[in-house]
Steps between C-alpha positions, in 0.01 A plus 500: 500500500301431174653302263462427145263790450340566155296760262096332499350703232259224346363541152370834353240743708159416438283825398117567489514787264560758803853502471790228608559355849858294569603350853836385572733427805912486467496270770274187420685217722511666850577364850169404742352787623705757310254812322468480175508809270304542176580716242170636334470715160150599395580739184220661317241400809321777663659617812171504647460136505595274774737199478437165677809262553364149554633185618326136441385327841395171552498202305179674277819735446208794556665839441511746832648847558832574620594829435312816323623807330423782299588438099833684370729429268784338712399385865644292788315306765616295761293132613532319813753221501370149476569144635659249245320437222421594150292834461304627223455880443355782226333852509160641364404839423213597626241788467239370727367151398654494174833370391723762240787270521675206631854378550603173405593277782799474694635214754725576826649159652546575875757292611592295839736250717436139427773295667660186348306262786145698387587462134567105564174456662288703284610537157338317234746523195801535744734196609751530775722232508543325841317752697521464869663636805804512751822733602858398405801670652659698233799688559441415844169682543154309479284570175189387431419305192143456290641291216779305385669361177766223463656385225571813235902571511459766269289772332228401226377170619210398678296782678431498827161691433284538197220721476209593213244748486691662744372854647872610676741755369796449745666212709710545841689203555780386771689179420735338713681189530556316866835566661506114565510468116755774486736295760424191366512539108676859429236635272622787307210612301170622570201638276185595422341588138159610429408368073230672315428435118472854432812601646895439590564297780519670814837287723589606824851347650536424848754362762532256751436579854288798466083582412538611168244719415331577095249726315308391205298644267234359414322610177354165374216239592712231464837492647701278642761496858808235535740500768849362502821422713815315414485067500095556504488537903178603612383876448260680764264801407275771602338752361221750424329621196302774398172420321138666433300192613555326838551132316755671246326356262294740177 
């Protein structure tokens, strides 16, 4: 399912004096390999021209074809999906060689599965805390562990990751504490809490002796996870995020 979809409409149609030319998609942060759909509106250009949607390719960002069409005044075309990355799009009218209008550009992020152990190893602007691996017996089932945090009895202190210039948009994280910690202590309270700058703080509450599982959002570069459990007994995590570029970094 894509999440967190919005309207890319960049800045106003660019016109050569044979009418206007706009490209758009409602859908500019889609999943890996989903189709993307452009909206295209070419009023006042002559129905016999042809229109070109291109895409940049490479790293001379050279513009290629991906789609063609006749002009009209409200169009739809469908492009291939893509792998994860960030894509750059617009549309010319054409009457043979020459150009009667252009669009002004438009970017798709195409996004993917990092998991926590990927973004640990790869990620330049990304810290995770005590990253690692093992199983603990939790509710007296095994799960398997990528990262741990000890220490934080509570919500809002020390994070357990902190990332910036990041490229995700979502985190899925399980949290657990051990059942020997359970036994031995009688923790109570369990948590998770994603912190952004440009937004309210995202808690999730858990319990003893189960995986707890929580969602984020993530709609900022620079955000920060901490775990929690009652007396500061060690926390164990793992997760997956969804990003545009395999490092999850811009």
């Amino acid at each position: 399912m894509v999440t967190g979809a919005v309207l890319a409409l960049g800045a106003a149609p660019v016109s050569a004096g044979q009418g206007r030319l706009t490209l758009a998609t409602p859908d500019a942060r889609v999943d890996a390999g989903t189709a993307i759909t452009f909206e295209v509106s070419a009023p006042g250009v002559s129905r016999l021209a042809g229109i070109v949607v291109e895409r940049q390719f490479g790293a001379r960002r050279g513009w290629r074809p991906v789609a063609r069409l006749r002009a009209g005044t409200s169009l739809q075309v469908t492009t291939a999906g893509l792998g994860m990355g960030r894509y750059v799009y617009r549309a010319l009218a054409m009457e043979g060689n020459r150009v009667l209008a252009r669009s002004s550009l438009v970017t798709v992020f195409s996004y993917g599965t990092v998991s926590l152990t990927q973004l640990a190893s790869r990620s330049r602007g990304t810290h995770v805390a005590n990253a690692g691996s093992g199983t603990i017996m939790v509710g007296g089932s095994p799960f398997t562990w990528h990262a741990t945090e000890t220490g934080n009895d509570g919500p809002g202190q020390g994070a357990s990751i902190t990332a910036q210039n990041s490229s995700c948009r979502s985190l899925n994280l399980q949290f657990a504490v051990s059942d020997a910690e359970v036994q031995h202590g009688g923790v109570g309270q369990v948590g998770a809490g994603l912190t952004e700058s440009s937004s309210t703080v995202q808690n999730s509450n858990g319990a003893a002796s189960q995986v707890n599982v929580a969602n984020f959002t993530i709609s900022s570069p620079d955000w920060g996870l901490s775990l929690w459990a009652s007396y500061g007994v060690e926390v164990y995590y793992t997760g997956t995020l969804s990003c545009w570029s395999p490092t999850g970094d811009l």
